[in-house]
C-alpha positions, -999 to 999 in steps of 0.1 A, spaced: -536 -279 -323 -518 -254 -348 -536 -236 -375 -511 -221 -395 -481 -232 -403 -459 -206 -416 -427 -211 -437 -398 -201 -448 -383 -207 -483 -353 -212 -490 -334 -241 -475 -367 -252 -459 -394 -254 -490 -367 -250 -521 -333 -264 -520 -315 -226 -532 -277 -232 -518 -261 -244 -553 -278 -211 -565 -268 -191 -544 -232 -203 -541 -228 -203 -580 -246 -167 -583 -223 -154 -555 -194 -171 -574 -201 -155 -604 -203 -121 -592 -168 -128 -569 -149 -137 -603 -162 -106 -619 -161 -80 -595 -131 -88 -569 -94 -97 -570 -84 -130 -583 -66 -138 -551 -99 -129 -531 -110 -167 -513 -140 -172 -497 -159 -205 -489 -189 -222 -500 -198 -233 -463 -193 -197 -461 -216 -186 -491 -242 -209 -475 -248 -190 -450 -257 -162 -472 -296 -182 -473 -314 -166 -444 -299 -130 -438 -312 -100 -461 -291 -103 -492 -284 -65 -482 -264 -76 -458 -243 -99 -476 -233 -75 -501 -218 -53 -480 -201 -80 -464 -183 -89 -497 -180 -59 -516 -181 -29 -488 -165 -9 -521 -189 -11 -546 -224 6 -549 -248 -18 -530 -278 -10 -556 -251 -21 -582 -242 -52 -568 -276 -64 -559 -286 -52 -595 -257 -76 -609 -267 -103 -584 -304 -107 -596 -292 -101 -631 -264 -129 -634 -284 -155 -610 -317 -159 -625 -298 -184 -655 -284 -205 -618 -322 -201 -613 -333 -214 -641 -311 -245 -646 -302 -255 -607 -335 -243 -585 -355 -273 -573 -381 -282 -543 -374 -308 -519 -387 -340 -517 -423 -344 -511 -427 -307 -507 -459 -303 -526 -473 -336 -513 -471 -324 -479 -484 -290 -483 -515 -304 -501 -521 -328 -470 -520 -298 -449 -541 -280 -469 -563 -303 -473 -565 -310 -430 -577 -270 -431 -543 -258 -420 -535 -219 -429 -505 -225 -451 -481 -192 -454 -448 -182 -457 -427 -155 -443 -392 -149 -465 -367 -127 -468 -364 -129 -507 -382 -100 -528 -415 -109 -545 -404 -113 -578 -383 -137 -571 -403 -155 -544 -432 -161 -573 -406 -172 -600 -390 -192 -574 -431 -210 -563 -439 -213 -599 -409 -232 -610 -408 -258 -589 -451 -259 -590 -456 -247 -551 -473 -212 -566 -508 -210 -559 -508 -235 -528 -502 -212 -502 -528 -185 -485 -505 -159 -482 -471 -150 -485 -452 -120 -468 -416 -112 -485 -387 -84 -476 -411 -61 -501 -439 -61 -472 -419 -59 -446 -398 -28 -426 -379 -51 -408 -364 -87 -421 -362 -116 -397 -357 -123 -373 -374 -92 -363 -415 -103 -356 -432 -79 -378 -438 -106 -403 -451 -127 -381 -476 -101 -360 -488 -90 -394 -501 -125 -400 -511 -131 -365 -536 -100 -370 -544 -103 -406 -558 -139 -396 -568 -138 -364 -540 -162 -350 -529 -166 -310 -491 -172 -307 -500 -209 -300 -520 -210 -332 -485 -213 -353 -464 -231 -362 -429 -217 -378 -410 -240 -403 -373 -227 -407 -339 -239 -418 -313 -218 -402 -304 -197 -368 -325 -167 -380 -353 -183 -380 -352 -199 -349 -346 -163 -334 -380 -152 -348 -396 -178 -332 -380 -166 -300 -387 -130 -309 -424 -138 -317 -431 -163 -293 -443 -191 -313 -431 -225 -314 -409 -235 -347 -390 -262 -359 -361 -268 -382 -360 -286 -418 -319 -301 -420 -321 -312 -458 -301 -283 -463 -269 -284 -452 -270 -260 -418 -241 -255 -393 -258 -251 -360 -233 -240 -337 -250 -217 -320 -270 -225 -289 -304 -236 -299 -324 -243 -265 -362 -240 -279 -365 -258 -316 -395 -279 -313 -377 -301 -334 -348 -312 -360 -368 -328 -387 -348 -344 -416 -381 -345 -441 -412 -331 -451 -427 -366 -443 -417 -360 -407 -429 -324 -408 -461 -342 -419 -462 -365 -388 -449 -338 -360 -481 -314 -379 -503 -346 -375 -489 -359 -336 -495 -317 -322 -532 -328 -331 -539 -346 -298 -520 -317 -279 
């Protein structure tokens, strides 16, 4: 039986990608040449990796402390008017609570942001604890995050439980050998070769029931 289940944020708790792609668009019309293409099945994939790392990916000429400046400038109004949870979010995660799971999360976004993000779509204040890129040296899918937890709360490896939505994610859970499965609301390309999800799970209902099934394990 778990104890904690630990997850991510964006694309798995908070449905981000119009955000994202609209922030990212923004800043693309401003700051690059008008004949400059890049997709939003492209942009999507900018949910998961340190935002760091997209930024020099799209504007290796500018100032990176500029551009991320700019970014959280211009997106929190894409923020503001777009960000939501997904369905039955907070309904699940006050079953778990409620069943004496450890509820955490381990993102890559910056605090400030993390808490705005929480308290706007009324998640803030459910969780026990909550790691973000301002607590960490190394991002996902590197394991610090998760052996910080792991000691912090007394977990085992088998204690956890890692809820993710993309390829990064699942490489932590290989990195910090700990079982994880994968939220698809979002909309994920997983090319890559996944051997070790627990699961695909389409909802937080059936997070609920594969939380609920380990029980008897």
């Amino acid at each position: 039986m778990y104890k904690a289940i630990v997850f991510d944020l964006d694309g798995t708790l908070i449905d981000t990608d119009v955000v994202i792609i609209d922030s990212w668009r923004e800043l693309i019309n401003t700051y690059k040449d008008k004949d400059y293409y890049i997709s939003d099945d492209v942009l999507r994939t900018f949910s998961g990796p340190p935002i760091q790392q997209s930024i020099a990916r799209i504007f290796p000429e500018y100032d990176g402390d500029f551009i991320l400046k700019e970014y959280r400038t211009r997106s929190i109004k894409h923020y503001n008017q777009k960000l939501h949870s997904f369905k039955h979010t907070r309904s699940t995660i006050l079953k778990l609570k409620k069943d004496g799971y450890l509820i955490l999360i381990l993102t890559q976004k910056n605090k400030d942001r993390a808490i705005f993000s929480l308290k706007k779509c009324k998640l803030y204040n459910l969780f026990d604890d909550m790691l973000t890129c301002d607590d960490l040296s190394r991002p996902k899918p590197d394991s610090q995050g998760v052996e910080i937890l792991k000691e912090k709360y007394n977990l085992k490896n088998e204690d956890i439980l890692y809820v993710g939505d993309n390829y990064i994610d699942y490489q932590l859970s290989l990195n910090a050998n700990i079982d994880c499965v994968l939220m698809t609301m979002a909309k994920r390309d997983f090319k890559e070769k996944m051997p070790h999800p627990k699961k695909f799970l389409a909802t937080m209902d059936d997070l609920y029931l594969e939380v609920k099934a380990n029980e008897n394990n």
